[in-house]
VEXTOR-479853 format. One record per residue: y, z, x of N, C-alpha, C, O in turn. Coordinates in nm, 3 decimals. Atoms other than C-alpha are relative to their C-alpha. Example, Ala and Ser with C-alpha at 12.3 -4.5 7.8 and 13.67 -1.06 7.14 Angstrom:
ny:nz:nx:cay:caz:cax:cy:cz:cx:oy:oz:ox
-0.119:0.000:0.089:-0.450:0.780:1.230:0.120:0.000:0.090:0.118:0.066:0.194
-0.119:-0.006:-0.082:-0.106:0.714:1.367:0.109:0.073:-0.077:0.220:0.090:-0.026
//
This chain:
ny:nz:nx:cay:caz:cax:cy:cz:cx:oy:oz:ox
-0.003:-0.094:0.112:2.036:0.691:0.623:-0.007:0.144:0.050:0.080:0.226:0.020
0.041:-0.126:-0.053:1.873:0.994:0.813:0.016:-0.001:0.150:-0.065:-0.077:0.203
-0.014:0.009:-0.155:1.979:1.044:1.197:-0.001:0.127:0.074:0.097:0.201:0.067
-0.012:-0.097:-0.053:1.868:1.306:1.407:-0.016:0.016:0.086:-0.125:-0.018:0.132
0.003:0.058:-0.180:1.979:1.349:1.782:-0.018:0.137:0.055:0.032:0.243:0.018
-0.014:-0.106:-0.117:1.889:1.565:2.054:-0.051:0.142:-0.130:-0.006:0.245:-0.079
0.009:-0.123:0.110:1.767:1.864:1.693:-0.102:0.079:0.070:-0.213:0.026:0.071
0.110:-0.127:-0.008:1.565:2.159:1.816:0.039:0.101:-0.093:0.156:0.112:-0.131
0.000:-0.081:0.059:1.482:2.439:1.615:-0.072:0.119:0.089:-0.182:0.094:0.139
0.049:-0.069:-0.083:1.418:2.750:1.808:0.017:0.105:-0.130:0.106:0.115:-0.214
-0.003:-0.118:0.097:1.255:3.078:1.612:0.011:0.083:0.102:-0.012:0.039:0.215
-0.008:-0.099:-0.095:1.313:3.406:1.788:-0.127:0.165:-0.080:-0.115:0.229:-0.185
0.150:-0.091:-0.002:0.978:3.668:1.774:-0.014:0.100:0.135:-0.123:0.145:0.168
0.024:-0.098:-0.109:1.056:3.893:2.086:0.017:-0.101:0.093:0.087:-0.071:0.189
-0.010:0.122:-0.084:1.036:3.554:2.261:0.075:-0.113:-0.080:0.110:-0.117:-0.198
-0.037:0.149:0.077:1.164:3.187:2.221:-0.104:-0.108:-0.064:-0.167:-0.174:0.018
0.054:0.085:0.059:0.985:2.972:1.966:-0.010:-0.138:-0.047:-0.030:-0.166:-0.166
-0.053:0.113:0.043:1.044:2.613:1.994:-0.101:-0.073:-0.100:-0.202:-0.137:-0.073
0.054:0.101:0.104:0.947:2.466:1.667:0.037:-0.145:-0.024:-0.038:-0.206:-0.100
-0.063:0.095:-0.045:1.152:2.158:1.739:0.069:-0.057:0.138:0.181:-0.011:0.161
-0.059:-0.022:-0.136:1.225:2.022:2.113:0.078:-0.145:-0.002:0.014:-0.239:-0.048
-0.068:0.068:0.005:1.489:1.788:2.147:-0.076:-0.185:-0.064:-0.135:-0.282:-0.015
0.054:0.118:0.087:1.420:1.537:1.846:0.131:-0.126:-0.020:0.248:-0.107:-0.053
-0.092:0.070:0.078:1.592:1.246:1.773:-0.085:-0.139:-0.068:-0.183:-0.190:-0.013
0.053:0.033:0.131:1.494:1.042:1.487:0.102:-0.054:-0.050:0.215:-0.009:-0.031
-0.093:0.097:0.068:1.657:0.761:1.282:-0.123:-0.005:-0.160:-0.241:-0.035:-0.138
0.048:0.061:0.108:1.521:0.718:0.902:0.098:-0.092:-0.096:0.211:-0.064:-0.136
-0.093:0.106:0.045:1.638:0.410:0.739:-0.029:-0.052:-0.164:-0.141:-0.073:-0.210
0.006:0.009:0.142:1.720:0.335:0.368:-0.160:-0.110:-0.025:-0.188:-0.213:0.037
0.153:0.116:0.019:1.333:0.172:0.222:-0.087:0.049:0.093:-0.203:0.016:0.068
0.110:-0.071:-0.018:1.154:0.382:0.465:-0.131:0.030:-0.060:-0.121:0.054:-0.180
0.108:-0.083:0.070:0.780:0.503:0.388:-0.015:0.059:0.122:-0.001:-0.024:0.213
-0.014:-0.073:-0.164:0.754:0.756:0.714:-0.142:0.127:-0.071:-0.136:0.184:-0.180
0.114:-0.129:-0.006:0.411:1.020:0.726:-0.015:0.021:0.117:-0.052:-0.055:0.206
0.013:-0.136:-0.122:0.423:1.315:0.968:-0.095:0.023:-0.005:-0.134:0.049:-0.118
0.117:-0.102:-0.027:0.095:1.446:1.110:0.057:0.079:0.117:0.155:0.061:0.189
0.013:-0.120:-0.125:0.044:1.740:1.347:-0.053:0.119:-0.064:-0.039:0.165:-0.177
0.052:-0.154:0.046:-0.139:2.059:1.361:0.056:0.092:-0.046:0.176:0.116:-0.048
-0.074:-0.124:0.097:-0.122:2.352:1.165:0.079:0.069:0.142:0.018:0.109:0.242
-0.095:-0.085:-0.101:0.208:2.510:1.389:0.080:-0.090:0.085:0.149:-0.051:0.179
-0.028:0.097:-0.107:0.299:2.155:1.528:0.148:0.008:0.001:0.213:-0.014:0.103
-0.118:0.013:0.025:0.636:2.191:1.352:0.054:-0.123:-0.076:0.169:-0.168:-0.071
-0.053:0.102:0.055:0.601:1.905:1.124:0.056:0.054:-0.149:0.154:-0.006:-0.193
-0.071:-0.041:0.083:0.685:2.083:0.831:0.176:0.086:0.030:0.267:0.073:-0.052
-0.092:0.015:-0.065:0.967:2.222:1.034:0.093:-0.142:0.027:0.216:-0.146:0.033
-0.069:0.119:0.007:1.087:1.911:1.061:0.056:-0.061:-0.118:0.171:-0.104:-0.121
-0.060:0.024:0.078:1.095:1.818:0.735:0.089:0.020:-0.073:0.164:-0.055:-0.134
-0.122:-0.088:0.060:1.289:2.111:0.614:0.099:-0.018:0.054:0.187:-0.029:-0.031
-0.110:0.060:-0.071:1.541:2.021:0.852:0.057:-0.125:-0.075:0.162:-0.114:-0.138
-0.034:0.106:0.068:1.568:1.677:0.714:0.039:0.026:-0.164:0.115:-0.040:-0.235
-0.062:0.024:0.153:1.592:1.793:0.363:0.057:0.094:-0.040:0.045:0.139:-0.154
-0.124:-0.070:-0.069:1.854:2.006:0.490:-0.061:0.163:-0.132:-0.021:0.204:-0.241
0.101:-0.128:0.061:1.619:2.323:0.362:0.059:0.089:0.108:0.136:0.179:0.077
-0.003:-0.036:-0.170:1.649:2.425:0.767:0.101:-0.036:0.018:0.157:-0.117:-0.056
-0.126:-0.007:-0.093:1.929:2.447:0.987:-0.027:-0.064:0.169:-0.081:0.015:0.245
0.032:0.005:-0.142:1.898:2.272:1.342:0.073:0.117:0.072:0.185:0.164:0.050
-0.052:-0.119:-0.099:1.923:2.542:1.612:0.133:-0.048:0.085:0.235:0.009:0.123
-0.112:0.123:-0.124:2.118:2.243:1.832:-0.023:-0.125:-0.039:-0.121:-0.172:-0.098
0.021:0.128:0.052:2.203:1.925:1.790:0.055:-0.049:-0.092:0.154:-0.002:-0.149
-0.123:0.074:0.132:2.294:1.648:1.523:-0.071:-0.006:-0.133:-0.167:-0.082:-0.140
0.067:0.125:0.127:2.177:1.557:1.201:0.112:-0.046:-0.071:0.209:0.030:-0.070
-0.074:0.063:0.082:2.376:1.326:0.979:-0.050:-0.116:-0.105:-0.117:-0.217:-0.080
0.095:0.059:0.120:2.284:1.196:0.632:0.122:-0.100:-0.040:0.245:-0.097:-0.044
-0.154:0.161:0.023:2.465:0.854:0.543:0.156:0.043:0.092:0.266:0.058:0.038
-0.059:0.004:-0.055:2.651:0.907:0.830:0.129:0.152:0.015:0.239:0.150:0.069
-0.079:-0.105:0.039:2.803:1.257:0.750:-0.068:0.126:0.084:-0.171:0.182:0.048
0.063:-0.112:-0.044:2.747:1.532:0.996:-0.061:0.103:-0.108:-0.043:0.073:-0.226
0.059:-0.090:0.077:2.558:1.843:0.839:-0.016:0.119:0.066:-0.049:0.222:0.007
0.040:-0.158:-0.022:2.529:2.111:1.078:0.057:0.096:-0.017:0.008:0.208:-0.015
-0.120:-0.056:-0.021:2.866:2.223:1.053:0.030:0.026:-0.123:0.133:0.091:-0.140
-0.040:-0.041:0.160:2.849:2.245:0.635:-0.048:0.140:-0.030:-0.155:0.192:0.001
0.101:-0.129:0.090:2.815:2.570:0.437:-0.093:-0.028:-0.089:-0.113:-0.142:-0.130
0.100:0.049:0.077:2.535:2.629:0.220:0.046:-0.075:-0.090:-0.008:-0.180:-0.127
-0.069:0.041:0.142:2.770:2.568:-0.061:-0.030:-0.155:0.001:-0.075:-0.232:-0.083
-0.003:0.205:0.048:2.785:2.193:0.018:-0.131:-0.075:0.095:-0.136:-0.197:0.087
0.141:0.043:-0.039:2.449:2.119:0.207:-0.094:0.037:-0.119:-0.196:-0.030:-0.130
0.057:0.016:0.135:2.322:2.241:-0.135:0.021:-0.036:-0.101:-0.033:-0.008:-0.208
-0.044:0.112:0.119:2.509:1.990:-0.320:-0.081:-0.124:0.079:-0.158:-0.202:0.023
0.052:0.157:0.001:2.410:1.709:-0.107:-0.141:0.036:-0.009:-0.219:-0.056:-0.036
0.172:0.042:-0.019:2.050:1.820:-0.079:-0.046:-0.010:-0.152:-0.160:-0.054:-0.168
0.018:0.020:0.110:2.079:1.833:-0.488:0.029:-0.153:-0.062:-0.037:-0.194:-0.157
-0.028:0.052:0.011:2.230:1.556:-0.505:-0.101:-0.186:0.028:-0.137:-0.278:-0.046
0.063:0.098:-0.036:2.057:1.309:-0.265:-0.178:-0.003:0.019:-0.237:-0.111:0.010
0.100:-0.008:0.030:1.707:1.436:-0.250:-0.077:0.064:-0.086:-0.048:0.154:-0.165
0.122:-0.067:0.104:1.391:1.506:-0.414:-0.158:0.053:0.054:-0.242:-0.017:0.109
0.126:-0.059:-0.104:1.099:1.734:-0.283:-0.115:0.039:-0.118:-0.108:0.077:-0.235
0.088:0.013:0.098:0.779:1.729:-0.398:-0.111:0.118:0.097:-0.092:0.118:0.219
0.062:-0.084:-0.075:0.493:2.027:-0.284:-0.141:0.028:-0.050:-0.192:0.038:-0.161
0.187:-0.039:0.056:0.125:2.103:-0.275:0.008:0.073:-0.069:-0.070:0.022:-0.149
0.002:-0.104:0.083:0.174:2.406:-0.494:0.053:-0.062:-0.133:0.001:-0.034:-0.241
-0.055:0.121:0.137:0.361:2.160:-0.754:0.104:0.113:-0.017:0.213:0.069:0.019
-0.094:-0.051:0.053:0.569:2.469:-0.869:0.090:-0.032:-0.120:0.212:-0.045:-0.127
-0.067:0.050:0.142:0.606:2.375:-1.245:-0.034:0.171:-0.084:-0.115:0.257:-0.049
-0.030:-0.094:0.079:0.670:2.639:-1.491:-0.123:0.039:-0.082:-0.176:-0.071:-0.095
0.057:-0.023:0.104:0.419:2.780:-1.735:0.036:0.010:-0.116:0.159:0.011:-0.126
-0.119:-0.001:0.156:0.525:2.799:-2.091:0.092:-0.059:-0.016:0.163:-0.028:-0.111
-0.092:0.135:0.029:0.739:2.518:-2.068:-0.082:-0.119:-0.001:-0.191:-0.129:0.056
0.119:0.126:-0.034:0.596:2.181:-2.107:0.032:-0.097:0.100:0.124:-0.083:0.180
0.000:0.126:-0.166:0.567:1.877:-1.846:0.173:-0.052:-0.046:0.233:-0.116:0.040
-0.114:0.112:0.058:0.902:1.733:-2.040:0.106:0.125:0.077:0.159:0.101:0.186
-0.093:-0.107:-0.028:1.118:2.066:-1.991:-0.053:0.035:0.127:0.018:-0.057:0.167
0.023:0.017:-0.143:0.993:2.123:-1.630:0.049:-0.134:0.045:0.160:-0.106:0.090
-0.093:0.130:-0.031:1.124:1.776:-1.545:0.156:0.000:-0.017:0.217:-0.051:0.077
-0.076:-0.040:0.037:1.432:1.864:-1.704:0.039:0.075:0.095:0.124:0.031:0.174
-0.067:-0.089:-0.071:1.488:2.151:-1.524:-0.026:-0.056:0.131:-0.031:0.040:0.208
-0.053:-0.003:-0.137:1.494:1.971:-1.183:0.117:-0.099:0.012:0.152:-0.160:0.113
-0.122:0.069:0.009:1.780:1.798:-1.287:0.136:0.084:-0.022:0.237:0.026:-0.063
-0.079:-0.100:0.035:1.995:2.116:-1.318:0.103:-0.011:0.126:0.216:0.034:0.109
-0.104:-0.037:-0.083:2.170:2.086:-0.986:0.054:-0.152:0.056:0.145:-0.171:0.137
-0.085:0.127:-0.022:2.223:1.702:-0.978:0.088:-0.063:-0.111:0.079:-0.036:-0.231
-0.097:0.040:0.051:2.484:1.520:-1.090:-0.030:-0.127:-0.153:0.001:-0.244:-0.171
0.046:0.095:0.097:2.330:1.410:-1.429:0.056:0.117:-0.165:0.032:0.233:-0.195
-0.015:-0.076:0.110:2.471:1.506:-1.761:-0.074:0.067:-0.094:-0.179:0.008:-0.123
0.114:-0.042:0.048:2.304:1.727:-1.966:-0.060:-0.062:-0.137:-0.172:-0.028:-0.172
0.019:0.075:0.099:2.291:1.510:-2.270:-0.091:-0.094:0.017:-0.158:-0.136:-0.077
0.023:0.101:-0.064:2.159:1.256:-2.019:-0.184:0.042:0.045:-0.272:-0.043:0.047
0.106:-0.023:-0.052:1.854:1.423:-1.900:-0.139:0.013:-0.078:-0.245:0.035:-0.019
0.166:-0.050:0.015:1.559:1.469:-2.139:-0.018:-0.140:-0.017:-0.136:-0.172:-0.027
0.050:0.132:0.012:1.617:1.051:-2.178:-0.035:-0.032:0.161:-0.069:-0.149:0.146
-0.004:-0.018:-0.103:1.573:1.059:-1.796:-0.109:0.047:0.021:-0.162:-0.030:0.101
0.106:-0.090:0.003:1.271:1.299:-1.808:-0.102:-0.070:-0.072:-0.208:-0.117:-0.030
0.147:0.119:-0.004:1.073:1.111:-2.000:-0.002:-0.141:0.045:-0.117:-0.179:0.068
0.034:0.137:-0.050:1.112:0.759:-1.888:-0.062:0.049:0.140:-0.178:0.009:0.135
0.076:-0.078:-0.078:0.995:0.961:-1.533:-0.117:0.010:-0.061:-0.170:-0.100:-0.076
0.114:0.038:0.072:0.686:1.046:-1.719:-0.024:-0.068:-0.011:-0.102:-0.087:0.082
0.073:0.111:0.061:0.593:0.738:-1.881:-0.004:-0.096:0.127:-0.088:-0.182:0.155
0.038:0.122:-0.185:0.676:0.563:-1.493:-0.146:0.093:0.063:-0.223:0.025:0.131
0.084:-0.087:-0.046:0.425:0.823:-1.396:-0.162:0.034:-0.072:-0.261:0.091:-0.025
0.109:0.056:0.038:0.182:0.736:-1.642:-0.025:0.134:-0.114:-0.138:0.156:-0.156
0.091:-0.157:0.056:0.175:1.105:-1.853:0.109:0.024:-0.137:0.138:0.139:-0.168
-0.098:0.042:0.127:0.438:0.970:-2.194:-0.082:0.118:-0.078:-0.037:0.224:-0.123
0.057:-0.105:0.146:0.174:1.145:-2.420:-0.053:0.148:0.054:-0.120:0.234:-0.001
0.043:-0.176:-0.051:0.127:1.463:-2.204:0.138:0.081:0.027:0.150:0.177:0.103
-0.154:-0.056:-0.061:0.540:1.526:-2.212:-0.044:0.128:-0.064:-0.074:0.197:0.034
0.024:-0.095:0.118:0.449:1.825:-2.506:-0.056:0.115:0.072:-0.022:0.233:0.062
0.085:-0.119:-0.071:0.181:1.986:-2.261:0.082:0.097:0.071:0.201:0.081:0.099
-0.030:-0.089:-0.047:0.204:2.297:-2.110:-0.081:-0.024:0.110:-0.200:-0.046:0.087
0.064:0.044:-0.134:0.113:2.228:-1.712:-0.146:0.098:-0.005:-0.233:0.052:0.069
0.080:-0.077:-0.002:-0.140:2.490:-1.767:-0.166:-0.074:-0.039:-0.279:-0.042:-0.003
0.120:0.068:0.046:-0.363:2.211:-1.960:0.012:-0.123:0.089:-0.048:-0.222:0.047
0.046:0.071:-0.063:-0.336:2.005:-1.701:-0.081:-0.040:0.077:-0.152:0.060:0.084
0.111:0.063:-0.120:-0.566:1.840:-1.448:0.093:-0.021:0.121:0.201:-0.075:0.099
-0.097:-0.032:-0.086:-0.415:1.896:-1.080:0.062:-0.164:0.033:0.166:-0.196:0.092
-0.086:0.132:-0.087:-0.366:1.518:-1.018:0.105:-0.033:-0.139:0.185:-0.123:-0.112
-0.094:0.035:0.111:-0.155:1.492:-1.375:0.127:0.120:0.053:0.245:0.089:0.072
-0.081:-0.088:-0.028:0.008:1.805:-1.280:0.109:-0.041:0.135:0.230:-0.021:0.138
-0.094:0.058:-0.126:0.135:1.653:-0.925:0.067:-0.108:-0.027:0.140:-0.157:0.060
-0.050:0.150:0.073:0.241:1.348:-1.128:0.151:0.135:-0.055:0.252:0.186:-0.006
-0.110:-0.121:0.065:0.454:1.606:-1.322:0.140:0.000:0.087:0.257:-0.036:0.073
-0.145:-0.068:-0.097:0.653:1.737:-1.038:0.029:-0.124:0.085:0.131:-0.111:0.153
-0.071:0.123:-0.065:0.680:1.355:-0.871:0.105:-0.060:-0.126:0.213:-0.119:-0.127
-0.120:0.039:0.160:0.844:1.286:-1.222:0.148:0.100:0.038:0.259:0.062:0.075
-0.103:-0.119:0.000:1.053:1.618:-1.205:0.074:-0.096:0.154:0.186:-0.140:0.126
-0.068:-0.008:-0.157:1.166:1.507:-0.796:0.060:-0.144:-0.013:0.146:-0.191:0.062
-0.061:0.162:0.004:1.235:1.145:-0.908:0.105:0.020:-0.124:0.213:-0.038:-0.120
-0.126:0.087:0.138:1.436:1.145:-1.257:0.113:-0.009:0.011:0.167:-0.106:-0.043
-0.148:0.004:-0.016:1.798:1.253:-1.138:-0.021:-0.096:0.124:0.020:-0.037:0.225
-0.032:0.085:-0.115:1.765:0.956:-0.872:0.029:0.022:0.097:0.144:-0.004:0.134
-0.072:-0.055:-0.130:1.744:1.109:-0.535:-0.035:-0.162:0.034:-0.098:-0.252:-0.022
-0.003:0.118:-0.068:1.828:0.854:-0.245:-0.213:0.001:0.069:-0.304:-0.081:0.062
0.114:-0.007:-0.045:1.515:1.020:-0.067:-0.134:0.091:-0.077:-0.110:0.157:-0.178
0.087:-0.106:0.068:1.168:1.213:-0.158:-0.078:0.009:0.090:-0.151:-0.074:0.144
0.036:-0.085:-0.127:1.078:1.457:0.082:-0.162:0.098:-0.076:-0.160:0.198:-0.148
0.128:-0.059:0.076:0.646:1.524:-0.007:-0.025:0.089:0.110:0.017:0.055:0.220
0.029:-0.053:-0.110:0.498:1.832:0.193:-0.132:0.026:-0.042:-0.159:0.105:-0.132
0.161:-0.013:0.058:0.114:1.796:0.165:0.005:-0.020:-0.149:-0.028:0.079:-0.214
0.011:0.023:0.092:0.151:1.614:-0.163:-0.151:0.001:-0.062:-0.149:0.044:-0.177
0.100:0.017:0.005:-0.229:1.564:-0.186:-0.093:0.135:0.062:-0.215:0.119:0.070
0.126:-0.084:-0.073:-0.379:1.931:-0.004:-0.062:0.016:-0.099:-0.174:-0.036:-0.093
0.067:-0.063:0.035:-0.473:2.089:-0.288:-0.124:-0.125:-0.137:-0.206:-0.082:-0.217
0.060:0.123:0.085:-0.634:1.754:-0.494:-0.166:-0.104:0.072:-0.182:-0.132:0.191
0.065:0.036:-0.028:-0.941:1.587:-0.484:0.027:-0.191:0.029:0.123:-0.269:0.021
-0.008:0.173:-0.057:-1.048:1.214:-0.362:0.156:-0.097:-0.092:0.268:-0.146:-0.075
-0.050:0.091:0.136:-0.967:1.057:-0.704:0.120:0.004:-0.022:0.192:-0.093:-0.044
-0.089:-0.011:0.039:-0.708:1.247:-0.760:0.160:-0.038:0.151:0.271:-0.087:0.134
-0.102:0.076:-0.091:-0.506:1.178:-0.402:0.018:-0.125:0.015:0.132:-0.161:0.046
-0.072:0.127:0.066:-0.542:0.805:-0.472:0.064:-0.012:-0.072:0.170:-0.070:-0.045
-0.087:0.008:0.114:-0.414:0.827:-0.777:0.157:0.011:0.036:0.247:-0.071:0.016
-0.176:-0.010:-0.047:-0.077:1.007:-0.621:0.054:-0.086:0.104:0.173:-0.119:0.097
-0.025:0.094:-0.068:-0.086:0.778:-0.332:0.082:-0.142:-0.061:0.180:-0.210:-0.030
-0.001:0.178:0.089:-0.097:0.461:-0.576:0.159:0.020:-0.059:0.232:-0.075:-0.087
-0.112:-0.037:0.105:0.211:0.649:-0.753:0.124:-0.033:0.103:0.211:-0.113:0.072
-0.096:-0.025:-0.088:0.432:0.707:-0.440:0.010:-0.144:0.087:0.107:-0.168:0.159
-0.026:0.133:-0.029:0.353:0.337:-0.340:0.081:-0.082:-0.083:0.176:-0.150:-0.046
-0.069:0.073:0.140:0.465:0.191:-0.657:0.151:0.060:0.044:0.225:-0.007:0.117
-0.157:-0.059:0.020:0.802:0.408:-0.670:0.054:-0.037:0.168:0.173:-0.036:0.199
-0.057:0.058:-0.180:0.833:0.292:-0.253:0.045:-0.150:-0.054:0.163:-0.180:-0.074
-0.019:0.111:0.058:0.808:-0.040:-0.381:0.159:-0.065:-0.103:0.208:-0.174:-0.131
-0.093:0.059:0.114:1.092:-0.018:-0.626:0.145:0.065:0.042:0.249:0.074:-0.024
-0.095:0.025:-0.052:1.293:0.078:-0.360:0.042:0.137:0.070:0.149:0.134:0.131
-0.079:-0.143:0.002:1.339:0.486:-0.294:-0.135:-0.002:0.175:-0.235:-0.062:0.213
-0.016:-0.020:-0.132:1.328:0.629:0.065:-0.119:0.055:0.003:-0.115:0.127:-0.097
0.057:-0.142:0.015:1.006:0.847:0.118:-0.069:0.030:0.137:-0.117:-0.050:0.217
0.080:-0.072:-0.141:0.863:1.098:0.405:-0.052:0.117:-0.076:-0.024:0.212:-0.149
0.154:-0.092:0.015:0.551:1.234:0.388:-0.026:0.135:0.119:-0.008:0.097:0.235
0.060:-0.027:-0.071:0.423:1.550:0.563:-0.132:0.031:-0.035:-0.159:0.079:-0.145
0.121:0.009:0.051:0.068:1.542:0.581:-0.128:0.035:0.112:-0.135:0.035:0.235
0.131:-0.081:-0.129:-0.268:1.682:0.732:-0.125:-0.074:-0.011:-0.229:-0.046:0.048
0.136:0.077:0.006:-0.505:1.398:0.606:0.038:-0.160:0.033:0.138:-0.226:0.004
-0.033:0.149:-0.074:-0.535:1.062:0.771:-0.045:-0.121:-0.104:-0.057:-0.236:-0.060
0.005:0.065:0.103:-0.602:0.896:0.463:0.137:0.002:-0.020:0.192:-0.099:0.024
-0.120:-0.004:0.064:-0.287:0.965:0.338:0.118:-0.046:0.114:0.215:-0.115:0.081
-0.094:0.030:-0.106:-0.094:0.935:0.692:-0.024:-0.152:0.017:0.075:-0.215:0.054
-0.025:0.126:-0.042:-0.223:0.576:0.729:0.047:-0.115:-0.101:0.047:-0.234:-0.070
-0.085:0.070:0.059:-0.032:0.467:0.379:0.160:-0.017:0.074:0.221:-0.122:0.057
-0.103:0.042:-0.051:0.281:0.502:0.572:0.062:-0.156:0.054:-0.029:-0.235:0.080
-0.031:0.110:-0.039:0.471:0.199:0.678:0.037:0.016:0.168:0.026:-0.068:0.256
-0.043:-0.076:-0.143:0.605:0.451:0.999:-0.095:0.113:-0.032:-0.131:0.168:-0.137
0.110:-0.076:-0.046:0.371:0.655:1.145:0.050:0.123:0.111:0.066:0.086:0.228
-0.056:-0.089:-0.084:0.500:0.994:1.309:-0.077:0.119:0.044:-0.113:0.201:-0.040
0.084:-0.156:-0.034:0.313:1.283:1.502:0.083:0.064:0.068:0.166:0.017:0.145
-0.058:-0.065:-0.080:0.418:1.606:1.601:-0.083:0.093:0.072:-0.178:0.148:0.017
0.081:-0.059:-0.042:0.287:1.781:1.843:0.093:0.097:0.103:0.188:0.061:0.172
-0.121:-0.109:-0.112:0.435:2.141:2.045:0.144:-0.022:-0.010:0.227:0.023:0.068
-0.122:-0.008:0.054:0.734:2.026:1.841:0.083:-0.109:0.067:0.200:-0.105:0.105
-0.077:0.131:-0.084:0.813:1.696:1.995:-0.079:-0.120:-0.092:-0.199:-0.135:-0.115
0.099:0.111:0.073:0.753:1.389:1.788:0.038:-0.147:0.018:0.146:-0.206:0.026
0.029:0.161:-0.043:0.648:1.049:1.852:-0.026:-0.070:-0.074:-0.080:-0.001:-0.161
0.004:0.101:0.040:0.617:0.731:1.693:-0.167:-0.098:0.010:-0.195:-0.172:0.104
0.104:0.015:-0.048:0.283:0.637:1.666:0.028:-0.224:-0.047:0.130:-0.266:-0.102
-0.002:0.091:-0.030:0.214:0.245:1.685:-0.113:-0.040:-0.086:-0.197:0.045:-0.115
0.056:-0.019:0.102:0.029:0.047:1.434:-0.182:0.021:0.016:-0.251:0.055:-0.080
0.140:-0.039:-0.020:-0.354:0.076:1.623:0.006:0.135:-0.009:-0.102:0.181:0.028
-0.003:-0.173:-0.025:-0.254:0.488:1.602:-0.009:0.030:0.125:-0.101:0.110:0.136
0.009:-0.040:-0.144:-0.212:0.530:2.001:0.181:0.018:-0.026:0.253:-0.073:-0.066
-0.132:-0.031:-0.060:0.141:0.699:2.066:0.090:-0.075:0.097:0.198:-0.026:0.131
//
C-alpha cells in the first residue's frame, strides 16, 4: 500500500539537518503501525511524508504502487484527499459549527457528493458513539468526545489510510482508552492505521511496532528490543 525506499528528508539551518536518513519502509493494506521516538527523532517527520504532507528530500515513496515524488501539489493533494485521513492532538474542529457540520466539512476535498455527505457524517458519529451530540457545538464538549469528533470527521469520506499524530497527548487516562478502544474497533473493520506517538501505552496497541531515532527507523520486535 505504502512503500518507502532509500527517503531522507534533509532541513537546511546554516547546516544539514537530517530529519530522515535513508528510510525504507513497506506499509501494507490492514496495517495497525505506532511510531515512537524523541521529541526531534523525526517521527512526525515521517509521518508527514507518508501522508504526503512532506516531500522526501531523496528517494522513493509510492502509494498503491504510484510514484509520488515527482507529482505537483495539485495531484498529491488529490490523492492525499482522496486516500487519507489525519487525525491530531489539537483535534482542529471549528467553533460555531456543530460536531455534524465539522465532519462535513472534512469531506470537502474527497470524492463524495455533496448530497451524500451529512448521511455519511452522521453514521461516522453514531460509529463513534456521539449520534446525540451531532447538534453540539465542540466547545461543549469533553476532550475525549471532541477527539471522537475529528476521528469521525478523518473517517466518513472513506480514506484507505488514517494517519493519527499524538491522537491521545492532550487527553486523560479514561479518555485515551476510550480513543484507543475506537481506533481498534475501526482497525478491526478493516482501515489501514499509523500512529505517531510519545506514550507506550498507546505504542504497545500497535500490531507493528516502529522507533525512530536520529532519523533512522527500526522495527521493533514483539518483546520491544530493536
Amino acid at each position: 500500500m505504502l512503500a518507502l525506499d532509500g527517503v531522507q528528508r534533509v532541513f537546511e539551518d546554516g547546516h544539514q539537518i537530517y530529519a530522515l536518513r535513508e528510510t525504507c519502509l513497506s506499509v501494507a493494506a490492514g496495517d495497525f503501525v505506532t511510531v515512537t521516538g524523541a521529541s526531534g527523532s523525526g517521527k512526525s517527520t515521517l509521518l508527514n511524508i507518508l501522508g504526503l504532507l512532506d516531500t522526501p528530500t531523496s528517494g522513493s515513496y509510492r502509494v498503491f504502487g504510484n510514484e509520488t515524488t515527482q507529482m505537483d501539489e495539485r495531484l498529491r493533494g488529490s490523492v492525499r484527499g482522496q486516500m487519507f485521513g489525519f487525525v491530531f492532538q489539537a483535534f482542529h474542529l471549528l467553533p460555531g459549527r456543530t460536531a455534524l457540520e465539522n465532519v462535513e466539512l472534512g469531506m470537502i476535498y474527497r470524492p463524495v457528493e455533496r448530497k451524500t455527505r451529512r448521511s455519511l457524517a452522521l453514521a461516522a458519529l453514531d460509529r463513534m458513539g456521539l449520534a446525540s451530540r451531532a447538534r453540539s457545538d465542540p466547545r461543549t464538549l469533553s476532550g475525549g468526545e471532541r477527539q471522537r469528533v475529528a476521528i469521525a470527521r478523518a473517517i466518513a469520506g472513506g480514506p484507505s489510510v488514517l494517519f493519527c499524530d499524538e491522537p491521545t497527548g492532550s487527553l486523560d487516562s479514561a479518555n485515551t482508552n476510550m480513543v484507543l478502544e475506537v481506533l481498534e474497533e475501526i482497525h478491526r473493520e478493516g482501515l489501514t492505521i499509523v500512529v505517531v506517538t510519545h506514550d507506550p501505552v498507546v505504542a504497545r496497541r500497535g500490531l507493528r511496532r516502529l522507533k525512530v531515532h536520529d532519523g533512522r527507523v527500526s522495527e521493533l520486535i514483539p518483546d520491544g528490543n530493536s
